[in-house]
N, C-alpha and C positions, 0 to 999 in steps of 0.2 A: 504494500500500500504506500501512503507516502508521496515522496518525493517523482517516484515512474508513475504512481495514479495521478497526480499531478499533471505532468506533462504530456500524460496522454487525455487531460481533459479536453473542452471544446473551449472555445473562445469567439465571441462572437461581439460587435458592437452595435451600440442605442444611439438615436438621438431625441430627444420630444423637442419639437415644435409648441410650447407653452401656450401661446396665441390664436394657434389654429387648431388644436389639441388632435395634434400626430402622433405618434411613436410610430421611428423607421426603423428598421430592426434588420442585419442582412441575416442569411436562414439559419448560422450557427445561435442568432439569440432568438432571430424567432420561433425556433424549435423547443432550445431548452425553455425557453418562456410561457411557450402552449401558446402564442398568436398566431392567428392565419395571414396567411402572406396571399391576397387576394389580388391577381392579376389583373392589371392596369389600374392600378391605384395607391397613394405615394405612402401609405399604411395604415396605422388602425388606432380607436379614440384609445385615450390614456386609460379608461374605464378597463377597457378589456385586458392591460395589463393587471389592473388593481384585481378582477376576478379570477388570476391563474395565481395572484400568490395562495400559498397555503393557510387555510383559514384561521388556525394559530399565530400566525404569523402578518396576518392582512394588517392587523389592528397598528401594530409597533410601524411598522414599514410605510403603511399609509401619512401615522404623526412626523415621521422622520421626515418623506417628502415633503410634506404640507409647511416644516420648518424650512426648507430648503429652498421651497417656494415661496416664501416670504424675505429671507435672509441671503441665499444663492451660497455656493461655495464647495467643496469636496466634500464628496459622499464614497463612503467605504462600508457596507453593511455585507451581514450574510443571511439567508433566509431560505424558504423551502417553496417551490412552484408546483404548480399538479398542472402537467402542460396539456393530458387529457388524465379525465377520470382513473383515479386505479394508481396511477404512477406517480412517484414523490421525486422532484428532484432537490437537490441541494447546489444551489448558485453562490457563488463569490459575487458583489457590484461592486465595482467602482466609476464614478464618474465625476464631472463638476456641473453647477446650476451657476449660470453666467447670467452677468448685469448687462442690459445694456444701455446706451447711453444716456437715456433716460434716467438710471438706477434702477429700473425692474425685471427681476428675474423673467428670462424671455425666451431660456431654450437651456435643455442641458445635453451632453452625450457622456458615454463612457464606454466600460467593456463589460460583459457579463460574460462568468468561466463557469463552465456547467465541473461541479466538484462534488458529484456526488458519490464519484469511486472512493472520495476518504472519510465517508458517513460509515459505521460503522451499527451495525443492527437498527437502523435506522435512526441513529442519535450522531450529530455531526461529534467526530474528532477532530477537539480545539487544536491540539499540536501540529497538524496537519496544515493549520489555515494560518498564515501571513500577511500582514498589509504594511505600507508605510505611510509615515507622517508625511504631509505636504513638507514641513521643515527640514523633512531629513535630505530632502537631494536626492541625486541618484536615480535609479528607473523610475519612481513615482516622478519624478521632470522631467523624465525622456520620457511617458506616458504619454505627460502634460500636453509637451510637444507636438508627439505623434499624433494625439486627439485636434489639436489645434490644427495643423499638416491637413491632417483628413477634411475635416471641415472646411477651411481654405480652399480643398482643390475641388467640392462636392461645387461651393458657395462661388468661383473663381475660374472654373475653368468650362469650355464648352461640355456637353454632356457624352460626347466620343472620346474625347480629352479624358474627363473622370472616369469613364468607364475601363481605356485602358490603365491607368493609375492604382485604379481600384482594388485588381488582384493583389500588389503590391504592399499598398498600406494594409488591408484587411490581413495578410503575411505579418508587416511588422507588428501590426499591433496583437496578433496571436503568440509572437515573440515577448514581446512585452509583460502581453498577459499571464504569461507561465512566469516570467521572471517576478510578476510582482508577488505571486503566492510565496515566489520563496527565500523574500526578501526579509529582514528583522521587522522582529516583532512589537505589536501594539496592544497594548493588554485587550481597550476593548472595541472591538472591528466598529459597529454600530455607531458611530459616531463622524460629528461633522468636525472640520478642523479649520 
């Protein structure tokens, strides 16, 4: 388990759209997420994310965003999805809730790492699970970076353009996302910074 169930996890990134209430999700999150990925359309209301978390867990996950969405800033939690009935996964998140120029939180993205190879009889193994402080440097700012990169060329480049680029970043940031589980430790994941 460990360290190889790690890296053999999935990795997949979000964005919501706050204003238009999107969530884009490419198929590694929308999978572990349980959202449908319904062709020709730019993805699905924020709602239908809120009904795959696992119902223990809706409550804590929901107040978290709703702080995030008033304040904006890095979000590192971990928590439980039923992407269809029957099946329980165990996600890593990490993301940022960004200002804009305004001051109002108005879009966030991150990664979601499907981890549920290191749950163990169905109860997550903390030792397993890693994140970093925004302060600490390191892969969480080459994260940063790579989330920002993506964005940029989604927001900045013709849609041929982002399409070839695409495979790419969605690469580096599955790179990323294995590094950041097994990065030093923060006592407690669930928290903004």
């Amino acid at each position: 388990m460990g360290m190889r169930a790690l890296a053999e996890s999935d990795v997949g990134t979000w964005t919501w759209h706050i204003a238009d209430d999107v969530l884009e999700c490419d198929a590694a999150a929308a999978t572990v997420l349980g959202l449908p990925r319904p062709k020709g359309s730019r993805g699905t209301p924020f709602a239908a994310f809120l009904e795959h978390i696992h119902p223990e867990d809706r409550r804590r996950i929901g107040c978290i965003i709703a702080d995030l969405r008033r304040k904006g800033g890095l979000y590192i939690a971990q928590y439980r999805t039923v992407p269809v009935p029957g099946e329980v996964r165990w996600v890593l998140v990490r993301g940022r809730y960004i200002r804009n120029a305004e001051g109002v939180v108005d879009e966030a993205h991150g990664i979601v790492i499907d981890v549920t190879a290191c749950s163990r009889e169905g109860f997550l193994d903390e030792s397993a699970f890693y994140a970093t402080d925004a302060a600490a440097g390191g892969i969480d700012q080459v994260a940063e970076m790579a989330l920002a990169l993506y964005t940029a060329a989604e927001n900045g480049l013709s849609r041929p353009g982002f399409d070839r680029l695409k495979p790419l970043l969605d690469m580096l940031l599955h790179q990323i996302g294995r590094q950041l589980v097994m990065a030093p430790a923060v006592p407690d994941l669930d928290s903004v910074h």
